[in-house]
N, C-alpha and C positions, 0 to 999 in steps of 0.2 A: 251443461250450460246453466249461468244461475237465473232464476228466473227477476223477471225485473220488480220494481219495487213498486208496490201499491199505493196510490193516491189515493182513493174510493174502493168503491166496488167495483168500478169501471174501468177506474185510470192509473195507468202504469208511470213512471219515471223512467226513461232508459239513457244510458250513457256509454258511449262507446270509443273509440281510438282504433289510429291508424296512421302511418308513416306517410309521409306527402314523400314523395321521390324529389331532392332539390331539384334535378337537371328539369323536373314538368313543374314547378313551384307555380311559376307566371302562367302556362296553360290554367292550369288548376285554378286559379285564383279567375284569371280573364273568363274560363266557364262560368265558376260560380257569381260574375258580378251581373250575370243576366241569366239566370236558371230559365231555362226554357217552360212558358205557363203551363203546357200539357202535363210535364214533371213536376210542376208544384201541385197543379188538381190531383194529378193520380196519389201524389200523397196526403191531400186532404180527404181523400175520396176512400183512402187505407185508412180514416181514422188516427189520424199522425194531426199534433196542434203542438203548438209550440217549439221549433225544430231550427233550432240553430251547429253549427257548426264552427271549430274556436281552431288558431291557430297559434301555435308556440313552437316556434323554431322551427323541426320537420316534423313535429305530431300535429295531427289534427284530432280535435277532440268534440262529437255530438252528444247533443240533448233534445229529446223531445219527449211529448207524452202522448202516450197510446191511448184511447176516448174510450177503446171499443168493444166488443165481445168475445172476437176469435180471432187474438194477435197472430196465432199461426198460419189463418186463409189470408189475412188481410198483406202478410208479407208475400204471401203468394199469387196474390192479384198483384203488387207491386211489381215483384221477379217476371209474373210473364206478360206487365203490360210492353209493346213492340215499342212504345215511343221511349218510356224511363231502359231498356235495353240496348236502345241505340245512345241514350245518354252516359251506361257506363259502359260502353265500349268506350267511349271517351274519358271519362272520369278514370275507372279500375288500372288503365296503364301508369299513370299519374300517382299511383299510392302502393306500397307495402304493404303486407299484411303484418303485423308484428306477429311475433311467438307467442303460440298458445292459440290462438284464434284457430276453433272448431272448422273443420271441413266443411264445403259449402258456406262459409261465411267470409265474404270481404272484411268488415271491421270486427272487432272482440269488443265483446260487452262488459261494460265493467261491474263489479257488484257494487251496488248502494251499502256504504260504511255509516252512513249517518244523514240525517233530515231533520230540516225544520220548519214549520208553516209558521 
């Protein structure tokens, strides 16, 4: 996995992709225009700022930036909170995994090619 791209000392870039299933396009979208608040805290709470999600055709493609110290506890406080679980039991049927995407990972990260502040 490549690791994400440094902002700071602190702050990561991360960018990812994933296929939206046409036939859930309208679920998918109808979830996302009311994100349930416990799912938006638990990822502020993971140190996650800036976190949008883009749609072009059936890719879906994230951005966000990681604030924090230990990306790898902080996605695992995300994975085993009960509330954001119950959300992608909803969400995960809805999307694809594309090719390439690591074991145990819903979306594939993409490498940072290029930046500029």
């Amino acid at each position: 996995m490549t690791e994400p791209a440094e902002t700071s000392s602190r702050s990561r870039r991360i960018a990812q992709a994933i296929r939206l299933r046409p036939e859930a396009r309208e679920e998918y979208l109808r979830l996302h225009a009311s994100v349930w608040p416990e799912v938006e805290a638990m990822i502020s709470a993971a140190n996650i700022r800036n976190y949008s999600i883009y749609l072009l055709d059936d890719l879906l493609f994230s951005y966000y930036e990681y604030v924090g110290d230990d990306y790898d506890h902080d996605m695992g406080r995300i994975a085993a909170d009960p509330t954001t679980q119950r959300w992608w039991r909803l969400t995960d049927p809805c999307q694809e995994r594309l090719p390439g995407t690591p074991d145990g990972r819903q979306w594939l990260e993409l490498p940072e090619i290029w930046h500029m502040n």
